[in-house]
C-alpha positions as CSV (number, residue, x, y, z in Angstrom):
1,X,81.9,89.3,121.9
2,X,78.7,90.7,121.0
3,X,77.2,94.5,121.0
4,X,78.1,97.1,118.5
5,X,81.4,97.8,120.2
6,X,83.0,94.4,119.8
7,X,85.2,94.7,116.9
8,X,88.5,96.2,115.5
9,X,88.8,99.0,113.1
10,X,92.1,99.1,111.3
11,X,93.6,102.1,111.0
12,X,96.2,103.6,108.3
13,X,97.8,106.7,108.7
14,X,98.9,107.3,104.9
15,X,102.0,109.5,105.5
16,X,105.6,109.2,103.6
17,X,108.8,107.7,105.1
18,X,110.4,111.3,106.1
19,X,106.5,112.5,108.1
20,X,108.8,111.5,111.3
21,X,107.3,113.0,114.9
22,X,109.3,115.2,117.3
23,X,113.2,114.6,115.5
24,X,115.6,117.1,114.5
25,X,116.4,115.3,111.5
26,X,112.7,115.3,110.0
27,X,112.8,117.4,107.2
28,X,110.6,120.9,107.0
29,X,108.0,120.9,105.4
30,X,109.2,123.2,102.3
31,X,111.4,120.3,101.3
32,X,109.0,117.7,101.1
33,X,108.3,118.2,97.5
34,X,112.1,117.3,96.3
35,X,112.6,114.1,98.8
36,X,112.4,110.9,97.1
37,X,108.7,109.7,97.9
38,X,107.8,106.1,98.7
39,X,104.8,106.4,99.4
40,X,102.7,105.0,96.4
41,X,104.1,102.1,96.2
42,X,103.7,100.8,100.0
43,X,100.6,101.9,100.3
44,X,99.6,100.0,97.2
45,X,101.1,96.9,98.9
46,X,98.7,97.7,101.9
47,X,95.7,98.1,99.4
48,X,97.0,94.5,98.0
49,X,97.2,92.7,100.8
50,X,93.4,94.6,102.7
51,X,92.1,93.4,99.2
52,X,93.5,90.0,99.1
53,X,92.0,89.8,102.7
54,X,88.7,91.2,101.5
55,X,88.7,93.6,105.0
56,X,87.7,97.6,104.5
57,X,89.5,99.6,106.6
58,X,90.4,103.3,107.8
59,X,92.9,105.5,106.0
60,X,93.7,108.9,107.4
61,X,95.5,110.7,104.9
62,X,98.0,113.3,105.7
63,X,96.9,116.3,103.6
64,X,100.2,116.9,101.3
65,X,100.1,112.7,100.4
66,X,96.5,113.2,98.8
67,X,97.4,116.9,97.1
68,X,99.8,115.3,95.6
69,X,98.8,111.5,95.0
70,X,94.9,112.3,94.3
71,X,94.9,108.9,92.4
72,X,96.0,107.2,95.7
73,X,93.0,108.3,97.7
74,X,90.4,107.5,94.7
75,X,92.2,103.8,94.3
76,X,91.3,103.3,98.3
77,X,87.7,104.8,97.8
78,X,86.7,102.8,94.9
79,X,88.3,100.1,96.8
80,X,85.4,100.9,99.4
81,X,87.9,102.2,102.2
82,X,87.1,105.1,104.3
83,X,88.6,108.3,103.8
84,X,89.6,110.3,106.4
85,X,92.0,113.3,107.4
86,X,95.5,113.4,109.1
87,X,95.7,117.0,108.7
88,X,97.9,119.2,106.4
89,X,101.7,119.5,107.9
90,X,101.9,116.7,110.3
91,X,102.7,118.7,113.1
92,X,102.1,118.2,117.0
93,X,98.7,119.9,118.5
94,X,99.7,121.1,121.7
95,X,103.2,122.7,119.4
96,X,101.0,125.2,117.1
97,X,98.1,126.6,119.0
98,X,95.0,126.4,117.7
99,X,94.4,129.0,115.2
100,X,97.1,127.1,112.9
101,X,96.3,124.0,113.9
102,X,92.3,125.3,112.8
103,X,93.9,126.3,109.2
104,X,95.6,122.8,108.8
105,X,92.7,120.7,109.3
106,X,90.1,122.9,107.7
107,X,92.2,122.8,104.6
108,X,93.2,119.3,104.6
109,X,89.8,118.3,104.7
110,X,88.9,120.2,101.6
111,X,92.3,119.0,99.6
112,X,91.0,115.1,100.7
113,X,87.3,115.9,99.9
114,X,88.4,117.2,96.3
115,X,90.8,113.9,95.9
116,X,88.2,111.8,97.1
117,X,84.9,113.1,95.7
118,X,83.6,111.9,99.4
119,X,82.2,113.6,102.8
120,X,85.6,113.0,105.0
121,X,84.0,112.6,108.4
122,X,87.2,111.8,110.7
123,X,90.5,113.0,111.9
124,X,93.7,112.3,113.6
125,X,96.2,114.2,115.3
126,X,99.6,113.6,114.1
127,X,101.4,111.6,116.7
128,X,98.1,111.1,119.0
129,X,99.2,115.1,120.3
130,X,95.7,116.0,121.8
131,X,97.0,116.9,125.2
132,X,95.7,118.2,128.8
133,X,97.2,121.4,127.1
134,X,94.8,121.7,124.1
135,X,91.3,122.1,125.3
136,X,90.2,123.9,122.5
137,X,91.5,120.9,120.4
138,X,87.4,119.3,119.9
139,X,86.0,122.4,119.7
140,X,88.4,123.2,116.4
141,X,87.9,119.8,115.0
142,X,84.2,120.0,115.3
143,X,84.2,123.7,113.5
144,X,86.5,122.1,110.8
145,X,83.3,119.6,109.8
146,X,84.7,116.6,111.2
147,X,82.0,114.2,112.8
148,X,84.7,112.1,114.8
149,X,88.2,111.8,115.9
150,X,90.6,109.1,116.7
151,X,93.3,110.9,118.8
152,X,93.3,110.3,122.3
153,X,95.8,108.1,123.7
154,X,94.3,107.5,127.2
155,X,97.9,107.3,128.9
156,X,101.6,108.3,129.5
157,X,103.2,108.9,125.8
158,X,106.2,110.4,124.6
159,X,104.7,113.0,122.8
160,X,100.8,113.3,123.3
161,X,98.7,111.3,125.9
162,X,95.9,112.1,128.2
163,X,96.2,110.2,131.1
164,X,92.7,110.0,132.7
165,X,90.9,110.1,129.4
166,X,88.1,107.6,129.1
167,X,89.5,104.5,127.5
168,X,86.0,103.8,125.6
169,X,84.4,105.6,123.0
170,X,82.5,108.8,124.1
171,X,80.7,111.8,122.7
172,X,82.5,115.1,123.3
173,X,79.7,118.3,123.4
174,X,81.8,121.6,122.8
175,X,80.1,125.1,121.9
176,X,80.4,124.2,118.1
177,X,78.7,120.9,118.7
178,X,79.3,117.2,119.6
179,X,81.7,114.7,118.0
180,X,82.0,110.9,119.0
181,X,86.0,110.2,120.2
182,X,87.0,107.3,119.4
183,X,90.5,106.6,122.2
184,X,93.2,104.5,121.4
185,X,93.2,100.7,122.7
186,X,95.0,100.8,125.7
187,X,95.5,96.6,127.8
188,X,96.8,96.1,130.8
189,X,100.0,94.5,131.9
190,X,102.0,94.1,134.5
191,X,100.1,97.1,136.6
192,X,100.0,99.4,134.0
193,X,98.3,100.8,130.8
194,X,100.2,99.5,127.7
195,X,99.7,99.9,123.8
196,X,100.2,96.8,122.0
197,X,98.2,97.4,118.6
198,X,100.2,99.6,116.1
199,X,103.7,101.3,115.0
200,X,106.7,100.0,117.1
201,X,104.2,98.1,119.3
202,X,102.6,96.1,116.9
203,X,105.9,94.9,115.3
204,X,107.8,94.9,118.9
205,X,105.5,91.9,120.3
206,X,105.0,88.7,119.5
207,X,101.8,88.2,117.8
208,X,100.2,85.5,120.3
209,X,100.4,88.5,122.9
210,X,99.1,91.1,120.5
211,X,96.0,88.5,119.7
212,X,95.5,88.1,123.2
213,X,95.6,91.4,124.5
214,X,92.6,92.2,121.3
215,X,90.8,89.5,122.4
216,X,91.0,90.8,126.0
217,X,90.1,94.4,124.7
218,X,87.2,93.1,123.0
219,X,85.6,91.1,126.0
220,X,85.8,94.2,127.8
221,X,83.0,95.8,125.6
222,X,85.3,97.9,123.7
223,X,86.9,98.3,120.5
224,X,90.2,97.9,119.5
225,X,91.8,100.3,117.5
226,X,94.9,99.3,115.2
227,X,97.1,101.7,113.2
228,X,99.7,101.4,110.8
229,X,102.2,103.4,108.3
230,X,102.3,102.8,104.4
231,X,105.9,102.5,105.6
232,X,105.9,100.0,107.8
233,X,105.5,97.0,105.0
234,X,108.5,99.2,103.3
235,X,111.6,97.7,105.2
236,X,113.8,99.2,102.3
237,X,112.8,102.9,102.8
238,X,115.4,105.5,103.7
239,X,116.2,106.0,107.6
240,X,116.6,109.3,109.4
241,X,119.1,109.9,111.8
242,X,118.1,109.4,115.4
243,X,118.6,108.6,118.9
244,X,118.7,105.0,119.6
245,X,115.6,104.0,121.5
246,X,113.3,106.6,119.1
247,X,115.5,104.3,116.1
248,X,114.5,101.0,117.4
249,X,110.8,101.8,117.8
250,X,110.6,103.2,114.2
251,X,112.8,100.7,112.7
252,X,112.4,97.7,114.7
253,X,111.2,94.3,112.9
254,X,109.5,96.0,109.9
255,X,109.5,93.0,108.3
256,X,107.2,91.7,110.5
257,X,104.4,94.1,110.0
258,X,102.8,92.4,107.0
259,X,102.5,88.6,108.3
260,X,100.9,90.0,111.3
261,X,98.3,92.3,109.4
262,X,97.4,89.2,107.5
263,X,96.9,86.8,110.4
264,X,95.5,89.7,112.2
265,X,92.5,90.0,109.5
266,X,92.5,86.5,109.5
267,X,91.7,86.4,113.2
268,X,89.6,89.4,114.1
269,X,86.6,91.2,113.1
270,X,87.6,94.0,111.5
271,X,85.8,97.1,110.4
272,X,86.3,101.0,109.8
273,X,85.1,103.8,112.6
274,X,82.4,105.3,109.7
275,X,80.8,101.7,109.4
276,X,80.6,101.6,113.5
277,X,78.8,104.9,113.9
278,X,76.7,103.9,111.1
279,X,75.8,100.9,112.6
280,X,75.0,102.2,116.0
281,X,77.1,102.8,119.0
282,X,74.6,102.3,121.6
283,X,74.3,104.4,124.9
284,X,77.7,106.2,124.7
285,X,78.8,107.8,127.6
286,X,78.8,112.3,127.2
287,X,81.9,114.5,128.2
288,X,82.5,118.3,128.3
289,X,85.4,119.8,128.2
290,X,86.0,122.3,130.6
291,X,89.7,124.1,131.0
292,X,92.0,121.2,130.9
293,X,89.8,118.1,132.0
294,X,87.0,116.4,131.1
295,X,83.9,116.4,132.9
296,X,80.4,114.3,132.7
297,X,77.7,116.0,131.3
């Protein structure tokens, strides 16, 4: 497993237990502010247990979380974690067009820079809701200041996906500039492109498979890319109502989720996306987006 592209970068994306995707029960966002939070104290559980595994990894912090827990993003820098940006309202892309989806992540990058005191160099989109439908989508993120971007989920997905996407990191070149892309891990099984490395998937399979299928990711020369929710490792945090199957892959076996992150850093090597590009990506391959596809450069 060697080469600069054989490792896993663990993800966080440091959101509270009501920042629920694409369900009439989720809360708007003007009453945020008077919901109980939970947030501190799971993700200070997470920043236990990356510490007592002595792993650094990536935290992409919704906007709202670090204007309003500033200390929360300094604990995670000090604790030599990278900071990066969720956006501001934790809404879908391809829902709010892009000159408010350009307002939300040029001002949640400045709300995490001022908590932090650091250069935030990544983003993610909120549910993975880059889209076929939002060319414009790199272009904006590149104008925003960000230097890479962890969206893409190269495949069929409730809400978001790109089938056809490059499964392996690229550069993007827009008219603003270039940013490296960084997709989401995507195995196969059973004839088709699965997802077995965070949220409901993580905690839905058994570990031996999810080890497998990493192992398998990373003797294919590319990285795999984990993700996680401060309230995954809070099995006692408030539900909201929802249809059954969107229930069981939110709520499903959240107990689970912290034994496997610890055999999980136990077992692989982990790192953070800033620390790969840092360290060299090699030749990676070049795209251009042009109307709704990607072409090579």
């Amino acid at each position: 497993m060697g080469g600069p592209m054989a490792r896993c970068v663990f993800s966080v994306d440091v959101e509270d237990w009501f920042h629920i995707l694409d369900v009439p029960s989720t809360p708007a966002f003007d009453r945020w502010d008077v919901l109980p939070s939970r947030v501190e104290p799971a993700f200070r559980r997470m920043l236990d247990i990356f510490s007592a595994q002595e792993v650094r990894v990536t935290l992409f912090f919704l906007g709202w979380v670090a204007e309003r827990f500033p200390h929360l993003v300094r604990e995670a820098r000090d604790a030599g974690h990278e900071i990066a940006s969720h956006g501001m309202r934790h809404e879908l892309v391809y829902s709010i067009g892009r000159a408010r989806f350009q307002e939300d992540i040029t001002h949640a990058r400045k709300v995490i820079e001022d908590a932090a005191g650091v250069q935030v160099r990544g983003y993610r989109a909120p549910g993975f809701s880059v889209t076929a439908d939002t060319p414009w989508f790199f272009e904006a993120v590149v104008e925003a200041g960000y230097a890479y971007d962890s969206s893409i989920f190269p495949g069929e997905r409730g809400h978001g996906g790109w089938p056809g996407a490059l499964p392996t990191p690229f550069r993007v070149h827009t008219g603003s500039g270039s940013l490296v892309e960084f997709p989401i891990s995507l195995s196969r099984m059973m004839g088709r492109d699965m997802y077995f490395f965070g949220g409901g998937y993580l905690r839905f399979f058994p570990y031996v498979l999810i080890h497998s299928k990493a192992r398998q990711v990373l003797r294919e020369g590319r990285p795999v890319v984990f993700y996680l929710h401060p309230r995954e490792v809070d099995p006692g945090h408030p539900r909201l109502p929802m249809p059954p199957k969107r229930r069981f892959m939110t709520y499903h076996n959240l107990r689970s989720t912290e034994p496997k992150m610890r055999r999980l850093f136990q077992d692989l090597p982990m790192t953070t996306f800033g620390a790969m590009i840092d360290g060299g990506l090699g030749e990676l391959p070049d795209q251009r987006i042009e109307d709704r596809s990607f072409s090579q450069a």
